[in-house]
Residue, then its C-alpha position, 0 to 999 in steps of 0.5 A: x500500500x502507497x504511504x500517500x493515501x488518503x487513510x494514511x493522512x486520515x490516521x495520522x491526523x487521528x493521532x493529534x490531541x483530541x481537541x484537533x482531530x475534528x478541526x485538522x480534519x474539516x481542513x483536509x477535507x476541504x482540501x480533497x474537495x478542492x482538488x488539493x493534494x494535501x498528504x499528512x506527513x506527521x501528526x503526533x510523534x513519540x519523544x524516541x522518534x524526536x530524538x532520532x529526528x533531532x539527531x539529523x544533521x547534528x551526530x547523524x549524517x544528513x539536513x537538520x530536521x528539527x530544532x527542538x529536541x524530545x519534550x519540546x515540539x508541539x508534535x510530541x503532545x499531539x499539537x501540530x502536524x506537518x504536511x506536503x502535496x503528492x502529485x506528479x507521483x512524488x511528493x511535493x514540499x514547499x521547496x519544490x512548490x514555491x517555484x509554480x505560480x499554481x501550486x504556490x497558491x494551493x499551498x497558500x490556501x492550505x495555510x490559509x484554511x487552517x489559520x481560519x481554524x485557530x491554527x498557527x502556521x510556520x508558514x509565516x514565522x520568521x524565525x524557524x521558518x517551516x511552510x509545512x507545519x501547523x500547530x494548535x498549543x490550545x491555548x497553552x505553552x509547550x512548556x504547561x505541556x510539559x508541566x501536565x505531562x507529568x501530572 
């Protein structure tokens, strides 16, 4: 079975807090409606597989993928979720997208709808610039997270 499906993206975005499934998901599906070819790429991501992560690029050969370590990514509360587009069979990030004025605003629309929704988007941060994550803290820090994660 293709990593790039629409149960696999469905099931993913399962995997976030419960406050964010139902928002997370009017967002995709409204993304399929419009003919956009939005793929869930992580939702909710255990503190091991952060850690492995965030070794990228630092003890691990290859690109940095994070910049926070296990306990302080809204990934590890089931806060955020990363997406790209798949089309011309192979996966599209912003990186690829940028470039084509179509896609470009398809990936904008994305952006776009889950603002509408409360959600944050790295799309527009600065610092840490990420196009293709989302996050929702509920109000809260990563670090009351972190504090109620160990209540």
């Amino acid at each position: 079975m293709s990593e790039f499906t629409t149960e696999t993206s469905i099931n993913r975005i399962g995997t976030l807090h419960p406050l964010l499934i139902a928002s997370a998901t009017s967002v995709y599906n409204s993304c399929i409606k419009d003919n956009i070819p939005i793929h869930i790429t992580w939702a909710r991501r255990s503190n091991k597989v952060q850690e492995v992560i965030f070794k990228y690029g630092r003890t691990v050969p290859g690109t940095i993928l994070t910049t926070n370590r296990p306990g302080y990514s809204a990934h590890n509360y089931g806060l955020a979720l990363d997406f790209c587009f798949f089309y011309d069979n192979k996966m599209q990030t912003w990186e690829e997208v940028q470039h084509h004025d179509w896609w470009r605003w398809m990936w904008i629309k994305v952006i776009k709808k889950f603002e509408d929704e409360g959600w944050e988007t790295g799309f527009r941060w600065e610092y840490n610039y990420e196009p293709g994550h989302v996050q929702n803290l509920l109000d809260k820090t990563i670090g009351q997270w972190q504090i109620d994660s160990y209540d």
